[in-house]
C-alpha positions in Angstrom: 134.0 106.2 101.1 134.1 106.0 104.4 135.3 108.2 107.1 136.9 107.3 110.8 136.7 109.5 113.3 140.0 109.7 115.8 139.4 108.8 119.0 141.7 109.8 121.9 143.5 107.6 123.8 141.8 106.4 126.8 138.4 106.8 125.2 137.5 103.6 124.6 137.0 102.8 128.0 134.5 105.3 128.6 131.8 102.9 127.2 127.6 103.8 127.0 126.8 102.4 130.6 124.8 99.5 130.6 120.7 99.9 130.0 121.3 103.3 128.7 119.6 103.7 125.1 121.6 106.2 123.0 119.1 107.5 120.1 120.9 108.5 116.9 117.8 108.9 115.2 116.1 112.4 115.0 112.3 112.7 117.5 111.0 114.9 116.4 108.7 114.8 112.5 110.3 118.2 110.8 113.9 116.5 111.9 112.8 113.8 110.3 111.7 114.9 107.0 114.5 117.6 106.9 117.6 114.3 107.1 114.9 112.2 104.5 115.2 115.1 102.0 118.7 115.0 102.6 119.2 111.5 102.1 117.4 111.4 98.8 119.0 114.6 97.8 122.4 113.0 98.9 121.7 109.5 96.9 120.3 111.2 93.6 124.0 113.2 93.9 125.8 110.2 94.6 124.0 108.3 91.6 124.2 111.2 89.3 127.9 111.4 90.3 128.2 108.1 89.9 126.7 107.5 86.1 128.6 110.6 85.1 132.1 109.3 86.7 131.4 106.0 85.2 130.6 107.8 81.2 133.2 110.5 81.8 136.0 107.4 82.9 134.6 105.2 79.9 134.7 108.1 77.6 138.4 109.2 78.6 139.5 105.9 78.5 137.7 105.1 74.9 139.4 108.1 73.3 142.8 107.3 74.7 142.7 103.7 73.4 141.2 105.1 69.8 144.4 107.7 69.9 147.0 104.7 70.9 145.4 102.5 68.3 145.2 105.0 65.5 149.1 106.5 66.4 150.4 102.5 66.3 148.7 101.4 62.8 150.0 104.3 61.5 153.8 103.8 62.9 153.3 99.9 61.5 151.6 101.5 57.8 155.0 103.3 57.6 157.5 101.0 59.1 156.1 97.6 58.0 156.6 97.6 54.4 160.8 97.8 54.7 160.2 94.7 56.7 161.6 91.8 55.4 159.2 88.8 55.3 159.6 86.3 57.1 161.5 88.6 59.5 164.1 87.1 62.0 164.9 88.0 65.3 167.1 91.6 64.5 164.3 92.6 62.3 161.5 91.8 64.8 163.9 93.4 67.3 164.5 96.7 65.1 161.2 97.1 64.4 159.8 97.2 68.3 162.7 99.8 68.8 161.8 101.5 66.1 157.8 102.0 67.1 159.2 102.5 70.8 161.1 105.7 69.2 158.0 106.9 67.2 155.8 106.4 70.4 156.6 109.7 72.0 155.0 111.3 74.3 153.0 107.9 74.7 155.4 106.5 76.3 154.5 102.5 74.8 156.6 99.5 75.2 156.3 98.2 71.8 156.7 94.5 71.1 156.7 92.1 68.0 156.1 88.1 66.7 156.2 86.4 63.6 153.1 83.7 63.5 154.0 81.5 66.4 156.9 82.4 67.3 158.3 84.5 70.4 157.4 87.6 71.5 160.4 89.9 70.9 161.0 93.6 72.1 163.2 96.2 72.9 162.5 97.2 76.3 163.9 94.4 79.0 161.6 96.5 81.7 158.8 96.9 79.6 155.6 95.3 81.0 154.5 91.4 79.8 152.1 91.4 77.3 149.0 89.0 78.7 149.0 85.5 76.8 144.6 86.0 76.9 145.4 89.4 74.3 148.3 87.5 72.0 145.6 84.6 71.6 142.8 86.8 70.9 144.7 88.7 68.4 146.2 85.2 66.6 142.8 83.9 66.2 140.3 86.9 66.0 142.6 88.6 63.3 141.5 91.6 64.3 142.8 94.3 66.9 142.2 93.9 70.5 142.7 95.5 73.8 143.4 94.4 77.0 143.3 96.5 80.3 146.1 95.0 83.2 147.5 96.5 86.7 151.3 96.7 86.5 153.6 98.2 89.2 150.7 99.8 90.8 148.9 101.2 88.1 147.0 100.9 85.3 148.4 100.1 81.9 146.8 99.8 78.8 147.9 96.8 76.3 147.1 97.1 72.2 147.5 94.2 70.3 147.0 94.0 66.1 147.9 91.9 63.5 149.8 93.1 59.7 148.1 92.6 56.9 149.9 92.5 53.5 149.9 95.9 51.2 150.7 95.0 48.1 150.3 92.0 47.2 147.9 91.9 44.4 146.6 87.9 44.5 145.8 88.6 48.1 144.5 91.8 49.1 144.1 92.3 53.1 145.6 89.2 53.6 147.0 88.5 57.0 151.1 88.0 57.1 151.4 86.1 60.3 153.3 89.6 62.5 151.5 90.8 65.1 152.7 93.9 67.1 151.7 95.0 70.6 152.0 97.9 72.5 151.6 98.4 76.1 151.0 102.3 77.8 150.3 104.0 81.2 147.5 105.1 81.8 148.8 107.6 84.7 147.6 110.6 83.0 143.5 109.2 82.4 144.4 108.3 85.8 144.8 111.9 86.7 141.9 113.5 85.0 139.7 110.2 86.5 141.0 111.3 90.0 140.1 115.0 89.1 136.9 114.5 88.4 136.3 112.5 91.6 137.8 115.8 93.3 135.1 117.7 91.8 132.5 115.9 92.6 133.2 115.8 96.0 133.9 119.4 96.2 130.5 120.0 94.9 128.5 117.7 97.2 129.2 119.4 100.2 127.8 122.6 98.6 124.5 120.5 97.0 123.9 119.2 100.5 124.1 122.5 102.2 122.1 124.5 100.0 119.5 121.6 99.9 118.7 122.4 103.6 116.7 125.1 102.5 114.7 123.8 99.9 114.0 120.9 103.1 113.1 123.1 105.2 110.8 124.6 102.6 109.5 121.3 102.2 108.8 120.3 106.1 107.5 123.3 106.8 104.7 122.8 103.7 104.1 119.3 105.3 103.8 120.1 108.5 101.5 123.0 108.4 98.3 121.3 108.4 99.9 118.2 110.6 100.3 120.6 113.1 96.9 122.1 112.5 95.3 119.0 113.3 97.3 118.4 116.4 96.0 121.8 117.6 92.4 121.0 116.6 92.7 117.4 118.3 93.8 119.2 121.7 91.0 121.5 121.2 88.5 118.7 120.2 90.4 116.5 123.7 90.0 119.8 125.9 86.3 119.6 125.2 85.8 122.4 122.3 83.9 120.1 119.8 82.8 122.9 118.0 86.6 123.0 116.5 86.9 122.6 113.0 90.1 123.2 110.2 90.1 124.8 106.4 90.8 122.6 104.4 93.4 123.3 101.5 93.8 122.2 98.3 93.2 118.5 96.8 96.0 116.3 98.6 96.2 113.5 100.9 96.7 116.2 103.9 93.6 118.1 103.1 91.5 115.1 102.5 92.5 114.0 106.4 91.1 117.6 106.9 88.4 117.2 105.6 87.9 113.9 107.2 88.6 115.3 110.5 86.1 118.1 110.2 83.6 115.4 109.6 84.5 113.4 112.7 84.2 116.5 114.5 80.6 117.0 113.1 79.5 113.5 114.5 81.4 114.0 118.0 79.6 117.4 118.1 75.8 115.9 117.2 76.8 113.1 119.2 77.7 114.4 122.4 74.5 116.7 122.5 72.2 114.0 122.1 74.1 112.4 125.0 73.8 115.1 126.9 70.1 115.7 126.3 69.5 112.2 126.9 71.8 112.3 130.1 70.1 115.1 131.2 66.5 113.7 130.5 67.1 111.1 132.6 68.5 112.8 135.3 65.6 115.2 135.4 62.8 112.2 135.6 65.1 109.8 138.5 65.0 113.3 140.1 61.5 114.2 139.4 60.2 110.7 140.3 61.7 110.9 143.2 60.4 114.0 144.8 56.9 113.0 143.3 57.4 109.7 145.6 58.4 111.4 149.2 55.2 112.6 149.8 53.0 109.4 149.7 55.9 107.8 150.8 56.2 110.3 153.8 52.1 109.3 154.2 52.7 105.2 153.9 55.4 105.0 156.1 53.4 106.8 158.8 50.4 104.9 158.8 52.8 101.2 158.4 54.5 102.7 161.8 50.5 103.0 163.3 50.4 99.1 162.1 53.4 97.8 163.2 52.3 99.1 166.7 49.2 97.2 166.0 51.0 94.1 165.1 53.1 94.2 168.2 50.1 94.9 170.5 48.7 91.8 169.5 45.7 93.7 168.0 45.7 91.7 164.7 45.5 88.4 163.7 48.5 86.6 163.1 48.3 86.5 159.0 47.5 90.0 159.6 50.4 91.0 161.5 52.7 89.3 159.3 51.5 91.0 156.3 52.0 94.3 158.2 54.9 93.8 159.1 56.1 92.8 155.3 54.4 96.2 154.1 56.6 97.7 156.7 60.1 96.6 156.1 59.2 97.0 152.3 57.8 100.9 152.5 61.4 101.3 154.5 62.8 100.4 151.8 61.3 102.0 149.4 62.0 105.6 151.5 65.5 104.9 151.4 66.0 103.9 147.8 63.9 107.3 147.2 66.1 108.8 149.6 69.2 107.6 147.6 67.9 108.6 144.1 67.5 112.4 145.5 71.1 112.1 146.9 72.4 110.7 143.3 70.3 113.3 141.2 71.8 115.8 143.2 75.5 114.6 142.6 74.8 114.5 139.3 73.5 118.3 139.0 76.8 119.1 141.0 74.2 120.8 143.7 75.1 118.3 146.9 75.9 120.8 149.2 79.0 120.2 151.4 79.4 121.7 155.5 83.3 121.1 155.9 85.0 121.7 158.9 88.1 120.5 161.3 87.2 117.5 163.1 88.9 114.3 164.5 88.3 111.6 162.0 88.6 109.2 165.1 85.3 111.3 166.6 83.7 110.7 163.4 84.6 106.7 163.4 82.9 106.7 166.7 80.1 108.1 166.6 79.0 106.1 163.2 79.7 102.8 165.2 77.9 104.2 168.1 74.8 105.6 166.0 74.6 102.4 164.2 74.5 99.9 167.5 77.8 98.9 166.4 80.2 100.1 169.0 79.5 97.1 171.4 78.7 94.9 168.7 81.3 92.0 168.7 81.2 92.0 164.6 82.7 95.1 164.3 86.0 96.4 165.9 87.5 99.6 165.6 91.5 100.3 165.5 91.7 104.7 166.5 95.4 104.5 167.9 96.1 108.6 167.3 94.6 111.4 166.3 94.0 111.9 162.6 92.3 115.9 162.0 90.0 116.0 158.5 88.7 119.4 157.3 85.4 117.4 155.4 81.4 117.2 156.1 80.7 115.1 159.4 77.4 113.9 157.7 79.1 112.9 154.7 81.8 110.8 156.4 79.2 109.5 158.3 77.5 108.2 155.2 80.6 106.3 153.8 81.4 104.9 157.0 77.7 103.6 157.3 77.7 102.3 153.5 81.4 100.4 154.2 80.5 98.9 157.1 76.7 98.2 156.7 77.6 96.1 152.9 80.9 94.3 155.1 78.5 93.1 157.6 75.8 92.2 154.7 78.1 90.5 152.3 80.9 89.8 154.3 82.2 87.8 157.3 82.7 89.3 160.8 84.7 90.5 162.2 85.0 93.6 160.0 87.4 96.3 161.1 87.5 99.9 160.5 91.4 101.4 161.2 92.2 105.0 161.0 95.4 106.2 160.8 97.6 108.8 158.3 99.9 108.0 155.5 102.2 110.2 152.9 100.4 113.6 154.1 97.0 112.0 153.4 94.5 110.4 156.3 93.4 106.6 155.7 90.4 104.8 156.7 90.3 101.0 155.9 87.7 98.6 156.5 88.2 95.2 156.3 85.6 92.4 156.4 87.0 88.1 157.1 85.0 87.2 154.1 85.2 85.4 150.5 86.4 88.6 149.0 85.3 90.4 146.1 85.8 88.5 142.9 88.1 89.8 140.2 85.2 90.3 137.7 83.1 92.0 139.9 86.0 94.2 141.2 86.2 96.9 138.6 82.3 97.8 138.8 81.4 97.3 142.9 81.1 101.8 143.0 78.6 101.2 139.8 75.0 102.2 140.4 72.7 99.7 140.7 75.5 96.8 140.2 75.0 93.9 142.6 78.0 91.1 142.4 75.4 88.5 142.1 73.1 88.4 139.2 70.6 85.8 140.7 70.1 87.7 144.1 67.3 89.6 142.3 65.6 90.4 145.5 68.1 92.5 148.8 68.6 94.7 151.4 70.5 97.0 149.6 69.6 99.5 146.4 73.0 98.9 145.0 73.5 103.2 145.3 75.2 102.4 149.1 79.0 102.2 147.1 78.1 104.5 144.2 76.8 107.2 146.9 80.1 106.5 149.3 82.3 107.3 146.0 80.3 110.1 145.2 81.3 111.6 148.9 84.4 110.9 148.6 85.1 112.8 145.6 83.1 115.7 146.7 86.3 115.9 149.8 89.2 115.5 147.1 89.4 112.5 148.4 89.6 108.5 146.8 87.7 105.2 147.6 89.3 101.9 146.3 88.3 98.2 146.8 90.6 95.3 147.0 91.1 92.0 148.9 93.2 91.3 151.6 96.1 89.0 151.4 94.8 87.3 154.2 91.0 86.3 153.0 88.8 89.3 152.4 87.7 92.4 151.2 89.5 95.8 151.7 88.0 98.9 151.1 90.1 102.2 151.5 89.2 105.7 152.1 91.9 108.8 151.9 91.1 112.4 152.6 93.5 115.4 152.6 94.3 115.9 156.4 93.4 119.5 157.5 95.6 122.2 157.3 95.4 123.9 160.4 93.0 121.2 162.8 91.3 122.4 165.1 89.3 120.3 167.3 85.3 121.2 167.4 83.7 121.2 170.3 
C-alpha cells in the first residue's frame, strides 16, 4: 500500500536547489543497523501477514463454497424427484424459484437447463452464469465452481449436474438438468477486509516494540567496532602498546584478535626502527666529531701549501696537486660540517638564538658576505620592511643554500624578493634556468639526493636543501620548490612575521 503525503499549495515550487545532495539514508553505522533490523523485522511481518491473509482468505472462501454446495444438493435431493422428466420451460422455471426460496439467508440466484437447452431462471436481475462454468459442468459431469466480479463485487457461481435416483437399470446416471446457483460473497468479503484491519493494527505495534530488541542488537555489534576504533586512534596517536580483549568466538572477536596481532608487529617493528634509526644517527654523529680534529689539522697544513703553491715555491705538478688536496680537504670540512648540523637536527638539540630583525638586513648581509651584492648574477628585490622574530645565522644558512645551488645548477640571473603575504613574510628565489624536473621535484629537500644520477662527482654534499628545510622548520616556518611559469626554478621561504618587531641595533 502505499501512502501520499499532502503537500500544500505553493510547495512545489520550493524545489531542492540545484547541486544540493539531500541524504535520505541514515550516516551513521548504529542508524544503520537499527532501520536494517527494521526492515527485516518489517518484511518477515509483511510475509507472515501475507501467507496467513492468503490461507485465512482461501480457507473462508473454501468453507463458504463447501456450505453453498452442500445447502444446493440438498435443496435439488428434495426438490428434483417431483420433477417431471423431460421438464419444460414452467417446470425448469418453478424449480429455480423454488431453490431461490429455499436459499435463505444465502441469498443465491438459482438457475436451471435441461441438456442443451436454455438457461432458465427466476430472477430477471440475477447475475449471468459464465458460459466457461455451464461447459465445464456439461462435459466434466461433475460439480464445478467458478469465481466472477459482478456490480462491483465478488460473487460466487456453483454449477452441478442431476443424477437419476431411482432408476434401477441405471444407478447414478446423469439426467441431462443441470442447476446453478450464483451468491455474494459480501460477507467473506467483510471478514477478508477484517483481517487485513488487523493486521495492520498490529504492525505498527510489531515495529515499535522491535526498536528495542534493535537497539539491543546494534549496541551488541557495535561494542567491539567501537573498541577497535578507539584502539586504532590510540595505535594512530602513537600508543602502540594498545591492545583489545578479545570476546567470545565470532567474526568480531576474531578481527580482535587479529588486530592485537597487528599491533604486536607495529610494536616490534617500530623499535627495531627506532634502534636502527638511532644507531645510525649515533655513528654519522660519532664519525663526524672523530673527523674535525684531523680535519681541523689537514686543512691547516693544505692552507701552509697553498701559500707555497702561490709563492711559486713548488714545482708546477707539485702545485697543482696541492692545490687539488686543498679544494678537496674543504670539502671534506664542510660535508663534516653538515653531518654535525644534520645529527643535531635529528637529536632535536640544534639550538636556535631568535630575535626581531629586518629580514631585508638579513637578505643583505648574506649577499654581501657571500661577494654577491655586486655580483651581476644575483639581484635582490627589498622594496619594504618585512620584521622576523627567527635566528640570524639560520636565515643566513638558507639564504646561502638557495642561492649558492641557483647559481650552481641554475641560470643567472637568480633573484632573491622579500616581501609579506596573508600575515606570513615571503622570501623567493628564483633562478633563469631549465627548471627542476617533475621527477626530481618531490625529493630536491632529501639528503644526499642529487637530480642527476651520473654527476657522481660535485660541489655540493647534497645536505645544502635538506639543511635549509631543516631551518626552516625549526622557525615554524615552510620551504617549497616549484618552477616558474616563465622558465625556471622557484624556491619559497615563509616565516611567521614578528609580533611586536623591533629593529636590533
Amino acid at each position: 500500500m502505499t501512502v501520499r503525503r499532502r503537500v500544500p499549495r505553493g510547495a512545489r515550487a520550493r524545489a531542492v536547489p540545484r547541486g544540493v545532495r539531500v541524504r535520505v539514508a541514515p550516516r551513521g553505522l548504529r542508524a544503520r543497523l537499527v532501520v536494517a533490523f527494521l526492515l527485516a523485522t518489517a518484511f518477515g511481518a509483511v510475509l507472515t501477514a501475507g501467507i496467513t491473509f492468503h490461507r485465512a482468505r482461501s480457507a473462508i472462501l473454501e468453507r463458504t463454497r463447501g456450505t453453498a454446495l452442500a445447502e444446493l444438493r440438498a435443496q435439488l435431493a428434495s426438490l428434483a424427484p417431483d420433477l417431471v422428466v423431460p421438464p419444460g420451460t414452467r417446470d425448469l422455471r418453478g424449480l429455480a424459484r423454488r431453490l431461490d426460496q429455499a436459499g435463505g439467508a444465502r441469498a443465491w440466484h438459482a438457475a436451471a437447463a435441461y441438456k442443451d437447452g436454455p438457461l432458465l431462471s427466476a430472477s430477471p436481475g440475477a447475475p449471468p452464469v459464465p458460459d466457461e462454468l455451464r461447459r465445464a459442468v456439461q462435459d466434466g459431469g461433475t460439480a464445478t465452481y467458478q469465481y466472477i466480479e459482478r456490480r462491483g463485487g465478488s460473487w460466487l457461481a456453483l454449477g452441478t449436474p442431476v443424477a437419476y435416483a431411482d432408476d434401477p437399470g441405471r444407478p447414478g446416471a446423469l439426467s441431462g438438468l443441470t442447476v446453478y446457483a450464483v451468491l455474494p460473497l459480501k460477507k467473506d468479503e467483510a471478514d477478508v477486509r477484517a483481517l487485513v484491519t488487523a493486521a495492520e493494527a498490529g504492525a505498527v505495534p510489531a515495529l515499535a516494540l522491535a526498536v528495542v530488541p534493535a537497539l539491543f542488537a546494534a549496541r551488541g555489534v557495535l561494542r567491539p567496532v567501537r573498541r577497535l576504533r578507539h584502539g586504532a586512534e590510540r595505535i594512530a596517536a602513537g600508543d602502540l602498546g594498545t591492545r583489545l580483549h578479545a570476546e567470545g568466538h565470532d567474526e568480531l572477536a576474531a578481527l580482535i584478535r587479529s588486530f592485537n596481532a597487528m599491533a604486536d608487529t607495529l610494536e616490534r617493528d617500530d623499535a627495531e626502527l627506532r634502534r636502527m634509526e638511532a644507531g645510525a644517527r649515533r655513528f654519522a654523529a660519532d664519525v663526524a666529531h672523530e673527523l674535525r680534529t684531523p680535519l681541523a689539522a689537514m686543512a691547516a697544513v693544505t692552507e701552509v701549501l697553498d701559500e707555497d703553491a702561490a709563492s711559486g715555491v713548488l714545482p708546477a705538478d707539485t702545485a697543482d696537486a696541492v692545490r687539488l688536496i686543498s679544494e678537496e680537504t674543504r670539502g671534506l670540512v664542510r660535508m663534516v660540517e653538515d653531518l654535525m648540523e644534520v645529527s643535531r637536527f635529528d637529536a632535536r638539540t640544534a639550538p636556535v638564538h631568535a630575535q626581531d630583525a629586518d629580514l631585508r638586513t638579513i637578505v643583505a648581509k648574506t649577499l654581501q658576505l657571500r661577494g654577491w651584492a655586486g655580483d651581476e648574477r644575483v639581484r635582490a628585490d627589498l622594496p619594504e620592511e618585512v620584521y622576523v622574530h627567527a635566528d640570524p645565522r639560520r636565515l643566513d644558512v638558507i639564504l646561502a643554500n638557495l642561492v649558492g645551488n641557483a647559481l650552481r645548477h641554475g641560470r643567472p640571473p637568480v633573484a632573491v624578493a622579500v616581501g609579506a603575504r596573508d600575515g606570513r613574510a615571503v622570501v623567493t628565489v628564483t633562478d633563469h634556468g631549465p627548471g627542476i624536473p617533475d621527477d626530481v621535484l618531490p625529493h630536491v629537500f632529501e639528503r644526499f639526493y642529487k637530480g642527476d644520477t651520473a654527476r657522481t662527482r660535485s660541489e655540493s654534499s647534497g645536505l645544502g636543501l635538506s639543511i635549509a628545510y631543516e631551518n626552516a622548520l625549526l622557525h615554524d616556518g615552510t620551504l617549497t620548490a616549484g618552477n616558474s611559469p616563465e622558465g625556471g626554478a622557484v624556491f619559497t621561504l615563509t616565516l611567521p612575521l614578528a609580533a611586536h618587531p623591533q629593529e636590533q641595533p
